[in-house]
N, C-alpha and C positions, 0 to 999 in steps of 0.2 A: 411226246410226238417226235418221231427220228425228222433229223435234219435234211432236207435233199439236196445234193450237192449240184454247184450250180456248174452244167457244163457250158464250154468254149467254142468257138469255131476248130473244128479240125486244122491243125500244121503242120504236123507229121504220119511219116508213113506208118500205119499198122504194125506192115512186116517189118520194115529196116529200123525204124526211127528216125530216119532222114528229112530232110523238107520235104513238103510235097511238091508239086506240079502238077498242078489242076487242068493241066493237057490229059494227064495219067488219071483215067479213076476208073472202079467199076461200079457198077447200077445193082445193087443186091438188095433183097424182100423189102422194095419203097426207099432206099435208101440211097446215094452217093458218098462213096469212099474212095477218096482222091489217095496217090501214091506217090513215090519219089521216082519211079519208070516203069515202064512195062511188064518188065521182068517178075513184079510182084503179083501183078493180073492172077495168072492162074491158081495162087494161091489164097485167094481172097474169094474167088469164084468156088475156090473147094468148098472154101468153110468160112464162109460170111460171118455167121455168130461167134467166133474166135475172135475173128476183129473188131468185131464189134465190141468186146470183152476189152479189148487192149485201149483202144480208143478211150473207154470209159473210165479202164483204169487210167489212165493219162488225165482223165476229165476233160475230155474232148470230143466230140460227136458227133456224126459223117452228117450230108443234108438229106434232110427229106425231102422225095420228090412228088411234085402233082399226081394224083392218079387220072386225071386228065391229060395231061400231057405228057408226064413222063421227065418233065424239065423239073430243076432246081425250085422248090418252093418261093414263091416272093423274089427268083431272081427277073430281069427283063424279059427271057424267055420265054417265060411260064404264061400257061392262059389264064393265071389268078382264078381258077373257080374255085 
């Protein structure tokens, strides 16, 4: 039986590698991908599954968000349904 690697909260950018700043993300298919500034937005908005690839390889993994709400799962935000 293959081992599943256990991912992390997200801390770095996709694109750069940098810290993030959870000011900086974007909302892609259910998902939150925090970045290190703006400037990486529209690239993360081209090709979401790319980064999501990087993230993974790093063992790191954006948040899932409510399909109710649209907010960060289980953060205070969120309608918790």
């Amino acid at each position: 039986m293959p081992v599943r690697k256990v991912l992390k909260a997200q801390t770095r950018c996709p694109v750069t590698g940098g810290k993030v700043d959870k000011k900086h993300y974007v909302d892609a298919r259910g998902y939150r991908v925090y970045l290190c500034c703006p400037g990486c937005a529209d690239k993360v908005r081209k090709d979401p599954l790319r980064y999501f690839k990087v993230l993974r390889a790093r063992g790191e993994k954006p948040d899932k968000l409510c399909k109710a709400c649209n907010e960060v799962k289980g953060s205070p935000t969120c309608c918790k349904l």
